[in-house]
C-alpha positions as CSV (number, residue, x, y, z in Angstrom):
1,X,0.0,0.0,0.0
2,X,3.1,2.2,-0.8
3,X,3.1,5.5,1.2
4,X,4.4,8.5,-0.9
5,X,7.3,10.2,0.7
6,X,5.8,12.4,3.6
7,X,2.2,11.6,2.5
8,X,0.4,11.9,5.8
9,X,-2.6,9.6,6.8
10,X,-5.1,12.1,6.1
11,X,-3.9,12.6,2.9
12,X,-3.9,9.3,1.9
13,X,-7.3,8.7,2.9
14,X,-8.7,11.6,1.2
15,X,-6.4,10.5,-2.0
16,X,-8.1,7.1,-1.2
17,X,-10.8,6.3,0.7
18,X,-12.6,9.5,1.3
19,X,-15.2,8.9,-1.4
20,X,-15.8,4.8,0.3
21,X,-16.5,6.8,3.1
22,X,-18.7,9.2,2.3
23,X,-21.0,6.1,0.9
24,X,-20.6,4.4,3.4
25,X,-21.9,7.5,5.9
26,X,-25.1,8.0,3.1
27,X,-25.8,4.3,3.2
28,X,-25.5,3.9,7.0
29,X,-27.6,7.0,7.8
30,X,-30.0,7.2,4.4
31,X,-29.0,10.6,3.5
32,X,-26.8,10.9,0.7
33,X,-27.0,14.7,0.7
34,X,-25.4,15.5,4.0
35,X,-23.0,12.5,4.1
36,X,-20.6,14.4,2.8
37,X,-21.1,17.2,5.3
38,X,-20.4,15.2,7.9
39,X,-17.5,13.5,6.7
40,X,-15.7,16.7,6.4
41,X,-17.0,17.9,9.6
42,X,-15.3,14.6,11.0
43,X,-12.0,15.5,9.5
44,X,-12.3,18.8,10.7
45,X,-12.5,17.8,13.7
46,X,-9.8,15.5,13.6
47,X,-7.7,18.2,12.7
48,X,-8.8,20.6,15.6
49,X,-9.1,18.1,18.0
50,X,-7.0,15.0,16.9
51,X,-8.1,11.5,19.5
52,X,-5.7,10.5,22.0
53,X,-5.1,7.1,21.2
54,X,-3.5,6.2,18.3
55,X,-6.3,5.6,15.7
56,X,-5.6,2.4,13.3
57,X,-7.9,2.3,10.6
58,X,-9.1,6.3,9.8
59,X,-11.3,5.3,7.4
60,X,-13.4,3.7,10.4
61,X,-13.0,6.0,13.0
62,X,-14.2,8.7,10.3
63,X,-17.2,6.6,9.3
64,X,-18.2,6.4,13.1
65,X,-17.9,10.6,13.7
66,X,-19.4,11.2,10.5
67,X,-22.3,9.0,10.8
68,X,-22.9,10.7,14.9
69,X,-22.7,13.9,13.1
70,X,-25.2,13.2,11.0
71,X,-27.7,11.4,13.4
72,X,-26.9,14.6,15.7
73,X,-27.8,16.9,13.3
74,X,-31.2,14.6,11.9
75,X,-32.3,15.4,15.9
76,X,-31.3,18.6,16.0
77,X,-33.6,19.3,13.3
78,X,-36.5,17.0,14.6
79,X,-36.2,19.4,17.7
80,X,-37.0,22.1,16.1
81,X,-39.3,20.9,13.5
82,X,-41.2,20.0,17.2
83,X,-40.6,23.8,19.0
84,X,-42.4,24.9,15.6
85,X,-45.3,22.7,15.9
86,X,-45.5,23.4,19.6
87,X,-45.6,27.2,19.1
88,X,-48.6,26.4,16.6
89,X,-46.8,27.4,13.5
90,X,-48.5,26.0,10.3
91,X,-47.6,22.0,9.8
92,X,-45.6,22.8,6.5
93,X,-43.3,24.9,8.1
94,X,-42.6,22.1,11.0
95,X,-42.1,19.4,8.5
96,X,-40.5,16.3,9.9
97,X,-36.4,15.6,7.7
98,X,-37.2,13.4,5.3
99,X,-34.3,11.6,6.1
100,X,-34.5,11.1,9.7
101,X,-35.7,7.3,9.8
102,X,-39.4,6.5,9.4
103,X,-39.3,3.7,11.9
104,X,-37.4,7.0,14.7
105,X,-40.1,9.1,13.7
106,X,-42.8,6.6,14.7
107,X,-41.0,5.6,17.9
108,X,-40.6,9.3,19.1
109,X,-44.3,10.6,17.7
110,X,-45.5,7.0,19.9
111,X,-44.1,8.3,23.4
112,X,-46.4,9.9,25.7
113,X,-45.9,13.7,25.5
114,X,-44.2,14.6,28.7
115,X,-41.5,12.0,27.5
116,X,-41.4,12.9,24.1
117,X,-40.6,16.9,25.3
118,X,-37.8,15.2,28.4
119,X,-36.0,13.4,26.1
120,X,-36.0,15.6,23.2
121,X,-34.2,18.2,25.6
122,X,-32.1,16.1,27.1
123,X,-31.5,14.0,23.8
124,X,-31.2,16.7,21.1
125,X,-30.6,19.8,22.4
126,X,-28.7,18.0,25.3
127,X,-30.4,19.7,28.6
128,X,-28.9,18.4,32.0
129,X,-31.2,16.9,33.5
130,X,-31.2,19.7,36.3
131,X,-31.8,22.5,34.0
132,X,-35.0,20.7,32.4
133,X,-36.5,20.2,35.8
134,X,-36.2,23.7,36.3
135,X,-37.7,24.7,33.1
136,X,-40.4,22.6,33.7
137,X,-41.2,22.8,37.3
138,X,-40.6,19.6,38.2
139,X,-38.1,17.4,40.3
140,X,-35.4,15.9,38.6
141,X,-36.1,12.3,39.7
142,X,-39.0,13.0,37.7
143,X,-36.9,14.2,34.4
144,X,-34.7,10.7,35.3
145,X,-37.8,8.7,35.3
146,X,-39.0,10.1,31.8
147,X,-36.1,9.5,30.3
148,X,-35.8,6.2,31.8
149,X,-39.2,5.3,30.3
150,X,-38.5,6.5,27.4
151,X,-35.7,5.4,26.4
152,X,-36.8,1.9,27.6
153,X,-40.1,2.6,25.1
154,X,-38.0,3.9,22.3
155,X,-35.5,0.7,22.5
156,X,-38.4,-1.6,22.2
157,X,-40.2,0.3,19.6
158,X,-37.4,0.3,17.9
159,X,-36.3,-3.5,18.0
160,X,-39.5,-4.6,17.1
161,X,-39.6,-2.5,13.8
């Protein structure tokens, strides 16, 4: 696999491998459009913020940030896509991403809505739990039991589809 002289190993995987994963991010999430987003967001942030350890095989360790980037920004976007509809904004404006997972969809719309809202804060636009119990009057055992119950409901929705 000949190494050019002073060739580092993000070169060579943008040389060879960034477009295997950049289809591998599009198939693994089901959005070829912002696959490619995230796979340079992911070597950006190698750059800025290279890992610790030693990483053997970049083309995997991309694939993995890239396809958490993406699923990141798929609930970022179901979050607000919610706030709208909560506010009462008209449906077409809070219009679920057509590429966030029909079976995700499903499993989120199913949870009761005090769970729904808990872990959407605390899942998407990552709340502590502390700061959602203040912001919604209640205790914070009761935030941990929401999102103990729902992420219980969500798991089994989501293995059984």
């Amino acid at each position: 696999m000949g190494n050019r002289e002073g060739e580092s190993a993000l070169e060579l995987f943008a040389r060879r491998e960034y477009a295997t994963v950049v289809a591998a991010v599009a198939r693994i999430t089901g959005d070829a459009h912002g696959a490619s987003d995230a796979v340079q967001d992911a070597v950006l942030g190698f750059l800025e913020n290279p890992p610790r350890h030693p990483v053997d095989n970049l083309a995997a360790w991309l694939t993995v940030v890239a396809v958490n980037k993406q699923r990141d920004r798929r609930r970022r976007t179901l979050a607000e896509g919610r706030a709208l509809a909560r506010f009462g904004l008209p449906a077409e404006t809070a219009v679920e991403p057509h590429s966030l997972d029909a079976d995700m969809r499903a499993a989120i719309g199913a949870l009761p809505a005090r769970q729904r809202e808990i872990c959407v804060l605390h899942y998407v636009l990552d709340e502590s739990v502390d700061t959602i119990a203040g912001r919604l009057a209640v205790s914070s055992g009761s935030v941990k039991t929401h999102l103990f119950r729902g992420r219980r409901a969500l798991a089994a929705r989501l293995v059984a589809a």
